[in-house]
N, C-alpha and C positions, 0 to 999 in steps of 0.2 A: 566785646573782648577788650581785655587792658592790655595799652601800648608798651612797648617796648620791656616786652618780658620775654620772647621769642627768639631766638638768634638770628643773623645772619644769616640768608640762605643765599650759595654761589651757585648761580645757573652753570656754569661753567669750570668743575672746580678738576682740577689734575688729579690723575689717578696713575700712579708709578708701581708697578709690580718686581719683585725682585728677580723673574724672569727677562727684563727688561720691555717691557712691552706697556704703553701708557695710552690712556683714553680718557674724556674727558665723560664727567656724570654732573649730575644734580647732589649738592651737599651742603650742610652747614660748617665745611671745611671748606676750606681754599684750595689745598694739596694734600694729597693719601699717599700714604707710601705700606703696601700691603706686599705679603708674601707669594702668596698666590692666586691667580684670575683665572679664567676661564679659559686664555691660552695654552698656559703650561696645566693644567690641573689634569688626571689622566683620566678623571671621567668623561671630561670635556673633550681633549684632544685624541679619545680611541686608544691611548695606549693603559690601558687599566690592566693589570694583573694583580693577581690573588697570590699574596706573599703567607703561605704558611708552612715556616721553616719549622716548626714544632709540631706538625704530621697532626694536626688535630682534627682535620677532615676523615684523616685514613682512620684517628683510632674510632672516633663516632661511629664512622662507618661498618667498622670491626663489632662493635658494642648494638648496635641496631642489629646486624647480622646473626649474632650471637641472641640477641631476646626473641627475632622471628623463629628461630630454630627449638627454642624452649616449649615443652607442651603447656597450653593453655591449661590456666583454672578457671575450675567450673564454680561456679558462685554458689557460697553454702547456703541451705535450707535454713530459712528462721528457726530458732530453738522455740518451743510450746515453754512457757514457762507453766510449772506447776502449782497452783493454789491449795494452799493448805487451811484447811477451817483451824478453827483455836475458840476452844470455850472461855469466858470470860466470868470468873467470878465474883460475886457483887454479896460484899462480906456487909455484914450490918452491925 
């Protein structure tokens, strides 16, 4: 391996979150300053909600409802295609 092409790496480096909440990681930074951890994040802390203020759940829903209510097609029958003979004249 060639030396000294690698970064610093801080066993110890600050991790500041703009929830206020800090803990220390493995980095080739010294100090993080990130928006959001695992504190405040709402997957993490249980409070997760489904924001959909444009009802796009309700019209899907509407639209699925509406195709199962439609009568099914029946899948068409291959067409036989027709062969036609054709004499060929062979002028001299």
């Amino acid at each position: 391996m060639k030396k000294e092409i690698h970064p610093k790496f801080y066993s110890s480096a600050q991790v500041t979150c703009a929830c206020g909440a800090s803990f220390t990681v493995g980095s080739t930074r010294e100090k993080l300053n990130i928006e959001i951890c695992s504190h405040c994040h709402p997957f993490f802390s249980g409070n997760e909600k489904l924001i959909d203020s444009a009802g796009r759940v309700e019209k899907f829903k509407t639209r699925r409802e509406k195709t199962a209510a439609l009568p099914k097609k029946t899948a068409k029958k291959p067409r036989k295609i027709k062969t036609v003979k054709t004499e060929t004249a062979v002028v001299v």
